[in-house]
ZADO-1210 file (C-alpha; in nm, 4 decimals, padded with zeros to 6 digits):
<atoms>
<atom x="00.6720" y="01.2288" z="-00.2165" code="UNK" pos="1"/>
<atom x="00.7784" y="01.5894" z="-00.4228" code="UNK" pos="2"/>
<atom x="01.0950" y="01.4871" z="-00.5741" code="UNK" pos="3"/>
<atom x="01.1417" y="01.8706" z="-00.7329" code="UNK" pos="4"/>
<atom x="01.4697" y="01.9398" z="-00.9126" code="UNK" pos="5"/>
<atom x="01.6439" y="02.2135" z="-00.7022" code="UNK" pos="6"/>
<atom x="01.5069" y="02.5575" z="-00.7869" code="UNK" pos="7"/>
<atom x="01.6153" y="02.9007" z="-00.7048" code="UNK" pos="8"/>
<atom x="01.5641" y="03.0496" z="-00.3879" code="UNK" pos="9"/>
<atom x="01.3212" y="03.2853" z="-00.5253" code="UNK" pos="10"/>
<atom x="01.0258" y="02.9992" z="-00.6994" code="UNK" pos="11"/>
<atom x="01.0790" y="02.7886" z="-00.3886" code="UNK" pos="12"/>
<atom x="00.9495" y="03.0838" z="-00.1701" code="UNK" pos="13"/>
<atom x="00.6474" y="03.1269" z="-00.4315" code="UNK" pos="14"/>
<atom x="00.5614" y="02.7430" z="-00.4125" code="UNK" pos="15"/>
<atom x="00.2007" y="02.6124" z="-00.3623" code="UNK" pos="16"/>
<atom x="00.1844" y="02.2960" z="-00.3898" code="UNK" pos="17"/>
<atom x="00.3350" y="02.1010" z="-00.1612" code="UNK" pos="18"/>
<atom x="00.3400" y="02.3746" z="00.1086" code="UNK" pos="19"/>
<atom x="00.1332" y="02.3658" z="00.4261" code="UNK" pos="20"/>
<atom x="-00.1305" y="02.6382" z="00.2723" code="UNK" pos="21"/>
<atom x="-00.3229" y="02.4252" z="00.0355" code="UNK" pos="22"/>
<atom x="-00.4828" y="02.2954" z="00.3634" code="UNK" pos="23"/>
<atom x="-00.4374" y="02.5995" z="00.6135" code="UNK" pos="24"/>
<atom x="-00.5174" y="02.9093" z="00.3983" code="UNK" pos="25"/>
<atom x="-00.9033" y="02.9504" z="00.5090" code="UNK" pos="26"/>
<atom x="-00.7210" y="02.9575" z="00.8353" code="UNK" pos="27"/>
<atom x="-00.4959" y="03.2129" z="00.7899" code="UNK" pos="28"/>
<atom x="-00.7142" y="03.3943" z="00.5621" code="UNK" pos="29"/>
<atom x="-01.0136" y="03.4646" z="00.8680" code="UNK" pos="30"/>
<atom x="-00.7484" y="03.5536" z="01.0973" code="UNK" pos="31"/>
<atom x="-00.5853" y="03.7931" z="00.8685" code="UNK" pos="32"/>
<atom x="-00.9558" y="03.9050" z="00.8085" code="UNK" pos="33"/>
<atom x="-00.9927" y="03.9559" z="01.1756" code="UNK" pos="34"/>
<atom x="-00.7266" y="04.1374" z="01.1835" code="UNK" pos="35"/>
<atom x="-00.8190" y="04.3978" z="00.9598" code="UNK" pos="36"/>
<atom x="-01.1853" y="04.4342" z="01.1118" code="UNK" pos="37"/>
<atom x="-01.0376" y="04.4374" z="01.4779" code="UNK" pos="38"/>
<atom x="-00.7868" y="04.7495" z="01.3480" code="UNK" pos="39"/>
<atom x="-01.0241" y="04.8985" z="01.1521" code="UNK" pos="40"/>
<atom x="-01.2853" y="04.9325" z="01.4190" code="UNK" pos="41"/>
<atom x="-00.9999" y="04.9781" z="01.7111" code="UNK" pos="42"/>
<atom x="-00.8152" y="05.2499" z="01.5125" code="UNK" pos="43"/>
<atom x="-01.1939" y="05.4398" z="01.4038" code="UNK" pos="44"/>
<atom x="-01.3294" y="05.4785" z="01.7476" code="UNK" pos="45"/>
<atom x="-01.0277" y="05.4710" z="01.9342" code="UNK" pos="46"/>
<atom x="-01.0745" y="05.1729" z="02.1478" code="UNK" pos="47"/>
<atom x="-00.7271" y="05.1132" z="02.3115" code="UNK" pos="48"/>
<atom x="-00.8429" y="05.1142" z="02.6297" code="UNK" pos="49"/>
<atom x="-01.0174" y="04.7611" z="02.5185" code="UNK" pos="50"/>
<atom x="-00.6726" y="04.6504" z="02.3241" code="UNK" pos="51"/>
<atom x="-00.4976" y="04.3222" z="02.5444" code="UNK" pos="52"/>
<atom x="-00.1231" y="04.3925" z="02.5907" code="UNK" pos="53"/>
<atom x="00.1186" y="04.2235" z="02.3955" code="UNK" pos="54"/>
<atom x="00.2624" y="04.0457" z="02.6669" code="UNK" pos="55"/>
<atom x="00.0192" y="03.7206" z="02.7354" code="UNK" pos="56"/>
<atom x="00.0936" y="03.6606" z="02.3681" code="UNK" pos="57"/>
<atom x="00.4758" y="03.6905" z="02.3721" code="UNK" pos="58"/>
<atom x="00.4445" y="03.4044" z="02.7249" code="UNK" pos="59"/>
<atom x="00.2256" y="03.1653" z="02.5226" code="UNK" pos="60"/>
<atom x="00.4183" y="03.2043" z="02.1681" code="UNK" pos="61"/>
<atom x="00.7004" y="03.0533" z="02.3103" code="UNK" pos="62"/>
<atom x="00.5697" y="02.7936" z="02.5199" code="UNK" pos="63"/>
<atom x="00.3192" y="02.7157" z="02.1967" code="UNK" pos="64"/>
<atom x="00.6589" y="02.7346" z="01.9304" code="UNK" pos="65"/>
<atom x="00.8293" y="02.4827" z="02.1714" code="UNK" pos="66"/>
<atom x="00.5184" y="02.2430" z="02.1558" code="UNK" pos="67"/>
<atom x="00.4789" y="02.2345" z="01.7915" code="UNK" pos="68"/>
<atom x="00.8193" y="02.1345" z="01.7964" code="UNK" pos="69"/>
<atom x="00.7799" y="01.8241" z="02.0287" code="UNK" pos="70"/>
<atom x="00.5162" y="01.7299" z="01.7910" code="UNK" pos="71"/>
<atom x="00.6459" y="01.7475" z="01.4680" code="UNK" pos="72"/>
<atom x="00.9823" y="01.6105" z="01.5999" code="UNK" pos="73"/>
<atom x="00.7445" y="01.2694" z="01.7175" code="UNK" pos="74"/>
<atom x="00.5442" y="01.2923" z="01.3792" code="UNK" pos="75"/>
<atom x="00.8868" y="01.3181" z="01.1857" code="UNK" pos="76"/>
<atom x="01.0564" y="01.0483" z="01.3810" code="UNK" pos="77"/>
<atom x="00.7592" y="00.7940" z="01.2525" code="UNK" pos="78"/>
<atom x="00.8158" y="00.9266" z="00.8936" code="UNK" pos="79"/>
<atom x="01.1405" y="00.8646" z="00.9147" code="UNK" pos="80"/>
<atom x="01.1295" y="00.5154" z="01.0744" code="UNK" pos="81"/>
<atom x="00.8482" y="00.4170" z="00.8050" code="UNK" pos="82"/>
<atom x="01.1279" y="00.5024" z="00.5645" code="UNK" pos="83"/>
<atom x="01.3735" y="00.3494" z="00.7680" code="UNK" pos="84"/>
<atom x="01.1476" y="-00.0083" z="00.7652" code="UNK" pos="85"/>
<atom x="01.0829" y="00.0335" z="00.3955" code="UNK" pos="86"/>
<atom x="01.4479" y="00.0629" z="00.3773" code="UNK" pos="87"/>
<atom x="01.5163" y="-00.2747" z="00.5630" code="UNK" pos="88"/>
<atom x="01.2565" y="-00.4460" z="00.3438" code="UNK" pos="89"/>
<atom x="01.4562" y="-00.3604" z="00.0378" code="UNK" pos="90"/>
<atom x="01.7562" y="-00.4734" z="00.1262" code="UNK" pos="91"/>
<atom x="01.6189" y="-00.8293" z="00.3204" code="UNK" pos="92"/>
<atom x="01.3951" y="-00.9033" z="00.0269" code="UNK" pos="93"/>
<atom x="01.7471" y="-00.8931" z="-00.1928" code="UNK" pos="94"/>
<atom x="01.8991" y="-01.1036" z="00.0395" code="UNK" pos="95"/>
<atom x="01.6267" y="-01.3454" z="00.0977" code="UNK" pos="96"/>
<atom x="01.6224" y="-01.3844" z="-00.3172" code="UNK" pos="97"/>
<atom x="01.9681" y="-01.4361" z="-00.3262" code="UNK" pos="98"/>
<atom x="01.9545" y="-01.7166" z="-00.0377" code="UNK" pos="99"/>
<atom x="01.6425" y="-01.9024" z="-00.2385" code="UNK" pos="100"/>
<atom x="01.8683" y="-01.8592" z="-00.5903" code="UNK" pos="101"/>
<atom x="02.1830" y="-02.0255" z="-00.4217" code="UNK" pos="102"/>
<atom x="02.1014" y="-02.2183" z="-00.1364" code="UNK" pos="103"/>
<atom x="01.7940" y="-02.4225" z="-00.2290" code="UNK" pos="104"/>
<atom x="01.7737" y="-02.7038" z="-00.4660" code="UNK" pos="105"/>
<atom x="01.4072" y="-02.8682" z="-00.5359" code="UNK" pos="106"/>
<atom x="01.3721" y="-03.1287" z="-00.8078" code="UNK" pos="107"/>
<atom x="01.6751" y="-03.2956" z="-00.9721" code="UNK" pos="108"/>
<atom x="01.6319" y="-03.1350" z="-01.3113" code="UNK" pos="109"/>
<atom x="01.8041" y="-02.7698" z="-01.3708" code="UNK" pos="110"/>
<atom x="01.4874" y="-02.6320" z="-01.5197" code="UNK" pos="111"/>
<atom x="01.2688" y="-02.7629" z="-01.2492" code="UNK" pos="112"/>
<atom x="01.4751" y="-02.5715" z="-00.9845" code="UNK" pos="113"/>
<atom x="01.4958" y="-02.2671" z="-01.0947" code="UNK" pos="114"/>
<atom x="01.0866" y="-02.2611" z="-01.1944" code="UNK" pos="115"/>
<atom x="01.0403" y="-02.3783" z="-00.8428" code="UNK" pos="116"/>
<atom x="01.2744" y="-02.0613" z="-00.7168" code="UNK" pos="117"/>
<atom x="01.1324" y="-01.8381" z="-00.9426" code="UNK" pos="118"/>
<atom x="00.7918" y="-01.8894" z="-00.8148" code="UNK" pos="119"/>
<atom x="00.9039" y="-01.8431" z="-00.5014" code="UNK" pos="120"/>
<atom x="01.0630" y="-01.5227" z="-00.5786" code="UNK" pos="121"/>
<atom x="00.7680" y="-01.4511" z="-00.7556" code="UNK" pos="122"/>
<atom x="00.5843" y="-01.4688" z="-00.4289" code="UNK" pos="123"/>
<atom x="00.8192" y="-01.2867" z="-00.2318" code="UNK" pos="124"/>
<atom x="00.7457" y="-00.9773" z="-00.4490" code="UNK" pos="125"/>
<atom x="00.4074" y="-01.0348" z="-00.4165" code="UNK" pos="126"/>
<atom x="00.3926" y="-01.0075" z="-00.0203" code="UNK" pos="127"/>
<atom x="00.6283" y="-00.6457" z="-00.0853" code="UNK" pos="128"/>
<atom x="00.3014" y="-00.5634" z="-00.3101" code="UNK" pos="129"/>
<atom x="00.0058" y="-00.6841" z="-00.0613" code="UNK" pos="130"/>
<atom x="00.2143" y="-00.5424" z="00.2623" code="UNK" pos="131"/>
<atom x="00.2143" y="-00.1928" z="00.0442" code="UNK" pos="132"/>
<atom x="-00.1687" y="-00.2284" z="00.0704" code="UNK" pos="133"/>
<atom x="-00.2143" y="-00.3721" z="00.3557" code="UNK" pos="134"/>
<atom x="-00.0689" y="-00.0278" z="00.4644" code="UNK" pos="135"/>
<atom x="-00.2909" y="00.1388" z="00.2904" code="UNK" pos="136"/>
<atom x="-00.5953" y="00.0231" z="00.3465" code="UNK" pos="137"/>
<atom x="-00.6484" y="-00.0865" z="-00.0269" code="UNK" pos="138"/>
<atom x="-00.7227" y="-00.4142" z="-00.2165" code="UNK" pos="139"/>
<atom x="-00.4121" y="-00.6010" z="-00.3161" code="UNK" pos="140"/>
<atom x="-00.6485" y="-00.8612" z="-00.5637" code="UNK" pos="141"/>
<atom x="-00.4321" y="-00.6995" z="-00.8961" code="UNK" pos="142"/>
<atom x="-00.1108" y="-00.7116" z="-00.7924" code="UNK" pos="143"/>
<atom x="-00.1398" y="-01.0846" z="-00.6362" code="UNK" pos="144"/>
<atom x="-00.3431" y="-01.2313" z="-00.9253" code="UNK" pos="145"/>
<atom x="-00.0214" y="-01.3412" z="-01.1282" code="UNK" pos="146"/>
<atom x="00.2154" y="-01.3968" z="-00.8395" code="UNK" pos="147"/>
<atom x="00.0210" y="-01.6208" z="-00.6203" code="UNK" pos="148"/>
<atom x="-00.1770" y="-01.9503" z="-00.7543" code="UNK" pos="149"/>
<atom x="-00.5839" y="-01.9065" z="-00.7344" code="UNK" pos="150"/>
<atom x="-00.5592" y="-02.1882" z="-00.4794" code="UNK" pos="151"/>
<atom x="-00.3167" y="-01.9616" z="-00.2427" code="UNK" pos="152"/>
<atom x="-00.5344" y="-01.6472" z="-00.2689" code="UNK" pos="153"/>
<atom x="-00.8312" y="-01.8476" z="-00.2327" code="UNK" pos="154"/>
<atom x="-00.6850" y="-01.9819" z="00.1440" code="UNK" pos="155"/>
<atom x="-00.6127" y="-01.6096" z="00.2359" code="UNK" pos="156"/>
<atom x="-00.9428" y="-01.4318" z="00.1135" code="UNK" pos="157"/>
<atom x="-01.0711" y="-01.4264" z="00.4592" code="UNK" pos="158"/>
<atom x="-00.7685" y="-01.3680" z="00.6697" code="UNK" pos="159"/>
<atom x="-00.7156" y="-00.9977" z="00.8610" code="UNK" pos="160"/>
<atom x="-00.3480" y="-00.9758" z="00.7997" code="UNK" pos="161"/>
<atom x="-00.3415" y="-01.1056" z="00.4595" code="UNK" pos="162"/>
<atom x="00.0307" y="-01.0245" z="00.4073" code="UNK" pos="163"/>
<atom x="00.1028" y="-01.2367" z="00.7405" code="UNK" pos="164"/>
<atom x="-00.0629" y="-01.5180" z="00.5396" code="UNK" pos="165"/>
<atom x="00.1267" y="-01.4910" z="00.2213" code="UNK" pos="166"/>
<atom x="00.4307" y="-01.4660" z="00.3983" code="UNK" pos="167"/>
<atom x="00.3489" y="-01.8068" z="00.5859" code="UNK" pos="168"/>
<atom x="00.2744" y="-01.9810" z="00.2045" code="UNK" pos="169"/>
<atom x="00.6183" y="-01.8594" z="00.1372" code="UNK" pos="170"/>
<atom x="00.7426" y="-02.0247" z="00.4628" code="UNK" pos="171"/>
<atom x="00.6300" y="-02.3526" z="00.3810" code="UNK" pos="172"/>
<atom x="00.7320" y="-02.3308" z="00.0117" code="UNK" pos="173"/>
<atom x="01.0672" y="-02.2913" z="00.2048" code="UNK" pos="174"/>
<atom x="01.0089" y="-02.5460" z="00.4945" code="UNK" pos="175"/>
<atom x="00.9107" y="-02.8280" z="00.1908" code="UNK" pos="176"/>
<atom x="01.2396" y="-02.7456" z="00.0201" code="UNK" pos="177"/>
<atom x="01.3907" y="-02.8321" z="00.3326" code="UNK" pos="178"/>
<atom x="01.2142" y="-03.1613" z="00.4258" code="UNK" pos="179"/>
<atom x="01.3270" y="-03.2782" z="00.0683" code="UNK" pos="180"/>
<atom x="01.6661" y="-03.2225" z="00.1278" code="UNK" pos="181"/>
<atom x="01.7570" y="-02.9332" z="-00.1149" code="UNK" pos="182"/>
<atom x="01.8343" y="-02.7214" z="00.1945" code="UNK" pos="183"/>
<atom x="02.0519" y="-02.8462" z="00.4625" code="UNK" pos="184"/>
<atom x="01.9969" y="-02.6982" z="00.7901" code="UNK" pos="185"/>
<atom x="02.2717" y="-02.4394" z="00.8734" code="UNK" pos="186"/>
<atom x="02.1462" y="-02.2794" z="00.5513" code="UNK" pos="187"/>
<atom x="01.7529" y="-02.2861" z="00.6641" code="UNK" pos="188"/>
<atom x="01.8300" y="-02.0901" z="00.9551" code="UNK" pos="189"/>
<atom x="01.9734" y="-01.8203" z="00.7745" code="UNK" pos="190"/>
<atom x="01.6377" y="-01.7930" z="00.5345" code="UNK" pos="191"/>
<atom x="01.4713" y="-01.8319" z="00.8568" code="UNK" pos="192"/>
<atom x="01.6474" y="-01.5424" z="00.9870" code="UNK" pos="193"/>
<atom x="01.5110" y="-01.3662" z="00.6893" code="UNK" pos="194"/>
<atom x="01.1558" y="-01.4329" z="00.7045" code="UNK" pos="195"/>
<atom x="01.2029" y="-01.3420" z="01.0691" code="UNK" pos="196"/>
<atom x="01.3170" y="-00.9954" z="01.0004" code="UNK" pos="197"/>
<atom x="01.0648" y="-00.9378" z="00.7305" code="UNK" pos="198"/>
<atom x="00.8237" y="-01.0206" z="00.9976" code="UNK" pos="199"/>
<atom x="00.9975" y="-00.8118" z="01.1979" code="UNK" pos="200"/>
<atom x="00.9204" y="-00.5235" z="00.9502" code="UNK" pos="201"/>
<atom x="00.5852" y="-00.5657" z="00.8975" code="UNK" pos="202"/>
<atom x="00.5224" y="-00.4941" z="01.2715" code="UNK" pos="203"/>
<atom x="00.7292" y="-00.2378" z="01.2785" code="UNK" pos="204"/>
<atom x="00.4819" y="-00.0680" z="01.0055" code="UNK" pos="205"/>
<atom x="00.2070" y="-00.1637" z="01.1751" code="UNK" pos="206"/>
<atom x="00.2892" y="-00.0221" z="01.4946" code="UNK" pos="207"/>
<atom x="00.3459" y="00.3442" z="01.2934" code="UNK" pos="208"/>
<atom x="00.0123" y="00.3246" z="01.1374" code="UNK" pos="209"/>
<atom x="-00.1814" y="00.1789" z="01.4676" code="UNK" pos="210"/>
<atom x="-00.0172" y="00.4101" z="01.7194" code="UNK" pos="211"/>
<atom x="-00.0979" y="00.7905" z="01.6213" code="UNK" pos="212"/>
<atom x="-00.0026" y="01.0504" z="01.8229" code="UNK" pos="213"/>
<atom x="-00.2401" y="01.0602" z="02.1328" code="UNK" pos="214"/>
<atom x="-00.5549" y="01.2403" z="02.0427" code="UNK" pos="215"/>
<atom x="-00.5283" y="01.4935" z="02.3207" code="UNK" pos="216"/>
<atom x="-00.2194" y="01.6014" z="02.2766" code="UNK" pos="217"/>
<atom x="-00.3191" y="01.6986" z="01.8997" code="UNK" pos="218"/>
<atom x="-00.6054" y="01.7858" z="01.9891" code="UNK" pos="219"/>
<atom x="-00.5178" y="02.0458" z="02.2393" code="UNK" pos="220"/>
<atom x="-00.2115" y="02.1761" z="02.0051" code="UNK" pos="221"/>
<atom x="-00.5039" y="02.2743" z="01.7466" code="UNK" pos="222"/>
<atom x="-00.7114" y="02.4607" z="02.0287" code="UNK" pos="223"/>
<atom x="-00.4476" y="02.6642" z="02.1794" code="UNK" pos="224"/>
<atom x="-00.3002" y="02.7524" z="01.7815" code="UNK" pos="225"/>
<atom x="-00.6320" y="02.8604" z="01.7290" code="UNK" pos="226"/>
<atom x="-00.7222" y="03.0482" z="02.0449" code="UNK" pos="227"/>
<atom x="-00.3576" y="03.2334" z="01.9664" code="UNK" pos="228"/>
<atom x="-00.3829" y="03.3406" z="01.6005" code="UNK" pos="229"/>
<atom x="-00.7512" y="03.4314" z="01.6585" code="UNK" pos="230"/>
<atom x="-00.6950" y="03.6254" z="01.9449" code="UNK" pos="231"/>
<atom x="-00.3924" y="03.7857" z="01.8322" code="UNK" pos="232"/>
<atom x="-00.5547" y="04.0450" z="01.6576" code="UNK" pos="233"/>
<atom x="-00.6700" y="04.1918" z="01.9736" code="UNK" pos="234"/>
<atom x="-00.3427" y="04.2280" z="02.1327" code="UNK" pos="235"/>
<atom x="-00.1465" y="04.3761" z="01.8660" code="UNK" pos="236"/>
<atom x="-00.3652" y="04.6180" z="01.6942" code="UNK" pos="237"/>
<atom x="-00.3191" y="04.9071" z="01.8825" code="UNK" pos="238"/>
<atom x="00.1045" y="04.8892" z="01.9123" code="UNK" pos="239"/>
<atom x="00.1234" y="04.7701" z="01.5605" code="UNK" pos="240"/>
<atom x="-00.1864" y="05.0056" z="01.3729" code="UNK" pos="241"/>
<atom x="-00.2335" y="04.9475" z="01.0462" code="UNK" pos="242"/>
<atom x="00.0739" y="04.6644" z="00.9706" code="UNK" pos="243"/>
<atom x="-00.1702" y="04.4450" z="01.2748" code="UNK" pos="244"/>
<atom x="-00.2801" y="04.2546" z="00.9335" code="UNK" pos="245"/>
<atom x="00.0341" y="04.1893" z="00.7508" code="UNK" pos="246"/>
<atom x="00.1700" y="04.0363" z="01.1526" code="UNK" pos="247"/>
<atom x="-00.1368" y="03.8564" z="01.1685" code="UNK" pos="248"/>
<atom x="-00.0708" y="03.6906" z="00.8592" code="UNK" pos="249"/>
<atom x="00.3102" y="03.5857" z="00.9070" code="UNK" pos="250"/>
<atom x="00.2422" y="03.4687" z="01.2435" code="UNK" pos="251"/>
<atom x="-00.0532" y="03.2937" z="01.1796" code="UNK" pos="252"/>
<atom x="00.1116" y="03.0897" z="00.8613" code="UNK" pos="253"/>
<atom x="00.4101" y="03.0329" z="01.0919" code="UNK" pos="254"/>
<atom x="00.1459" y="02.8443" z="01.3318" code="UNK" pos="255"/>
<atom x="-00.0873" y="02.7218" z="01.1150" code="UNK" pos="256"/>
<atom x="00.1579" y="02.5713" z="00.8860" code="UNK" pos="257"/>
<atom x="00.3705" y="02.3955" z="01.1854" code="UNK" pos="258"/>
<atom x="00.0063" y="02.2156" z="01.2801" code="UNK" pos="259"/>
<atom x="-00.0571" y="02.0885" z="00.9773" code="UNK" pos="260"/>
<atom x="00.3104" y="01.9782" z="00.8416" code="UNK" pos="261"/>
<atom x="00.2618" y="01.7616" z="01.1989" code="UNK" pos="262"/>
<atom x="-00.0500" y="01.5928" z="01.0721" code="UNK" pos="263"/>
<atom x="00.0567" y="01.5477" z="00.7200" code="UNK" pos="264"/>
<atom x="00.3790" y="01.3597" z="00.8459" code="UNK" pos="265"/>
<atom x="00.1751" y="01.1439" z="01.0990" code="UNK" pos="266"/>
<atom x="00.0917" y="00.8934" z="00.8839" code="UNK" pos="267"/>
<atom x="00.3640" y="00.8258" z="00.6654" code="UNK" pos="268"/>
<atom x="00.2200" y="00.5410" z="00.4227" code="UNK" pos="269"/>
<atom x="-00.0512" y="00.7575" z="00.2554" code="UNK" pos="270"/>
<atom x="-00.1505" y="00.9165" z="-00.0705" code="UNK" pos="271"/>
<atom x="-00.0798" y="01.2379" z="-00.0026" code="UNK" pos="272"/>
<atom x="00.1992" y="01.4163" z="-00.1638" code="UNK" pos="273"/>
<atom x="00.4506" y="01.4182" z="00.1062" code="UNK" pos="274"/>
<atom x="00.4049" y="01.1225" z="00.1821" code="UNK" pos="275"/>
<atom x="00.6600" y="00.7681" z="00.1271" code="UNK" pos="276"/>
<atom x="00.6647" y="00.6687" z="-00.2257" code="UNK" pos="277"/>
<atom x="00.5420" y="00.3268" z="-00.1744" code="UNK" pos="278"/>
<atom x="00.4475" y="00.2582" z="-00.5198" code="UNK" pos="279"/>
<atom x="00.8129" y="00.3610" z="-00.6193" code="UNK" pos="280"/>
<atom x="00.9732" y="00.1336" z="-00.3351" code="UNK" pos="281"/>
<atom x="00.7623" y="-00.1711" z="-00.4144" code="UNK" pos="282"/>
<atom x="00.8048" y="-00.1270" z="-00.7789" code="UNK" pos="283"/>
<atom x="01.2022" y="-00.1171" z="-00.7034" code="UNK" pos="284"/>
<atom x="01.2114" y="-00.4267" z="-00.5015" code="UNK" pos="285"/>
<atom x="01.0459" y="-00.6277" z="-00.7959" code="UNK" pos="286"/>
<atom x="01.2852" y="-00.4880" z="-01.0825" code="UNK" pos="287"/>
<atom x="01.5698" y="-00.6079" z="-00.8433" code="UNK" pos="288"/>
<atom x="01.4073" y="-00.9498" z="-00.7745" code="UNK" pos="289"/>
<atom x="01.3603" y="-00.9914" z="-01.1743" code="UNK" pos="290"/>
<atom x="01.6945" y="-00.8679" z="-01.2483" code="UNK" pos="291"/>
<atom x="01.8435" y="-01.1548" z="-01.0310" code="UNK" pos="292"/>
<atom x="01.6259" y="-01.3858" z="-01.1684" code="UNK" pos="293"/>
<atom x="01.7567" y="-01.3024" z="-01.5518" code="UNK" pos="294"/>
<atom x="01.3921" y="-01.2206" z="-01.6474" code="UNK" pos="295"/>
<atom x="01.4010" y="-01.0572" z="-02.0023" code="UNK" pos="296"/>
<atom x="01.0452" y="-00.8513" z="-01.9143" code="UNK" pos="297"/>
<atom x="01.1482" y="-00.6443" z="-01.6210" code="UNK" pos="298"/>
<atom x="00.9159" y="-00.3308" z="-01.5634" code="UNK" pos="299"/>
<atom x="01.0622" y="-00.0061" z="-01.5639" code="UNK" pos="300"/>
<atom x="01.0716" y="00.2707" z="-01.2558" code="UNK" pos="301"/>
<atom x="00.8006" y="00.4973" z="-01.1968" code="UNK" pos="302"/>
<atom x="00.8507" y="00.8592" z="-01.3057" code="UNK" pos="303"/>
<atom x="00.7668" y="01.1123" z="-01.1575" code="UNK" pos="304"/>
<atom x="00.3984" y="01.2508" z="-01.2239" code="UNK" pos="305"/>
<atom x="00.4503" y="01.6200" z="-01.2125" code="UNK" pos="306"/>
<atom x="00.7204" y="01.5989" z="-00.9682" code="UNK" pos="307"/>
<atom x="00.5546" y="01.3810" z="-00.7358" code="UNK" pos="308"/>
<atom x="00.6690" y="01.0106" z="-00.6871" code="UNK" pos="309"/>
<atom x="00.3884" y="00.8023" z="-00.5591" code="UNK" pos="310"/>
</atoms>
């Protein structure tokens, strides 16, 4: 996710990266190139009788404005409820350590109990890690090595939903605390409640990345941007003259740029720039697990790598 300090008016208009036209400027490009072919050869042997009216275009470039709307309105809405989730994990996973640190007791020595919560901290921020990649698509191996036993990792190598299963060795961690007595049951149903709405999450996530937008719907937005700024050219050329390019252009990157902020947003737990910072938010939910647990070798925040946080 760009995380740029605020800039003048000015740079922000000149911006590249980040912007919709380091993947649509081939697009706009041939369509601007049209444009200058169709006027040239429509202006040198007067061809207006073969010009389309501007009318067809003004109909369809407000019905087409209207439906790039709709669609980036549903492809922001997941963003924004991937952020939402990622939110909610935050704030559960600090109140699920807090209920382990205070309301579970295992072994009658001080030093036992609080190795016995840390590792299940430990593991907690380890399911925040593998849930990050299950996300993604990516191994989780390195960031579960030193937070899960070999044993544990070993029982989950051949699951699907591996952060289901590390959540469920977390569970019974939980549920053994409570068959030994060092959690009484009106407290077990709030850590229940807990795991529930981590759960909860998790689906919630899943549903964003295994629900896209129907495929005909975007695919039919791409045809009918592409049909317009191609053809626009051919409508314009004659009323407008030798300025047909420069409205091809704005037009077009008005268009263009709508489509593809719509697919960039659609998936919200990539890699890609303006995308959710997972890395960041993970990260962030371990530094405030540690801190509660008093560990002297907390990591620090990411920074930002050229203004981007990952």
């Amino acid at each position: 996710m760009i995380v740029h300090p605020r800039v003048s008016w000015l740079r922000l208009l000149f911006t590249f990266r980040g912007s919709s036209l380091r993947r649509d400027w081939y697009r706009i490009a041939a369509a601007t190139l049209l444009s200058v072919v169709v006027s040239w050869v429509g202006m040198r042997y007067d061809l207006k009788s073969w010009s389309l009216t501007v009318t067809p275009f003004t109909v369809i470039g407000l019905a087409l404005s209207i439906f790039l709307g709709f669609r980036n309105n549903a492809c922001y809405d997941r963003f924004w409820e991937g952020r939402k989730l990622w939110g909610q994990l935050v704030n559960v996973s600090r109140s699920l350590t807090r209920q382990l640190l205070t309301l579970t007791v295992s072994g009658s020595a001080e030093s036992t109990q609080k190795e016995y919560q840390k590792q299940t901290v430990l593991r907690l921020a380890g399911y925040v890690y593998s849930l990050k990649h299950h996300l993604r698509t990516t191994d989780p191996t390195g960031d579960l090595q030193n937070r899960f036993s070999e044993a544990e990792l070993q029982t989950v190598h051949d699951q699907h939903n591996i952060p289901l299963a590390l959540l469920q060795i977390i569970a019974r961690r939980i549920e053994r605390t409570w068959k030994d007595g060092g959690l009484n049951d009106w407290n077990m149903q709030s850590v229940e409640g807990s795991l529930t709405e981590i759960t909860a999450i998790q689906g919630g996530c899943e549903r964003i990345l295994n629900t896209p937008v129907p495929f005909t719907y975007t695919v039919l937005i791409h045809r009918v941007v592409a049909f317009y700024c191609f053809a626009l050219p051919f409508g314009i050329w004659d009323t407008v003259g030798a300025l047909s390019p420069l409205v091809v252009f704005l037009i077009s990157h008005a268009f263009f740029g709508l489509d593809v902020i719509g697919d960039e947003i659609e998936d919200p737990f990539g890699t890609d720039i303006n995308d959710l910072p997972l890395d960041t938010i993970t990260r962030t939910i371990e530094i405030n697990l540690l801190d509660l647990l008093d560990e002297p070798n907390v990591p620090d925040l990411p920074e930002p790598v050229d203004g981007v946080l990952y």
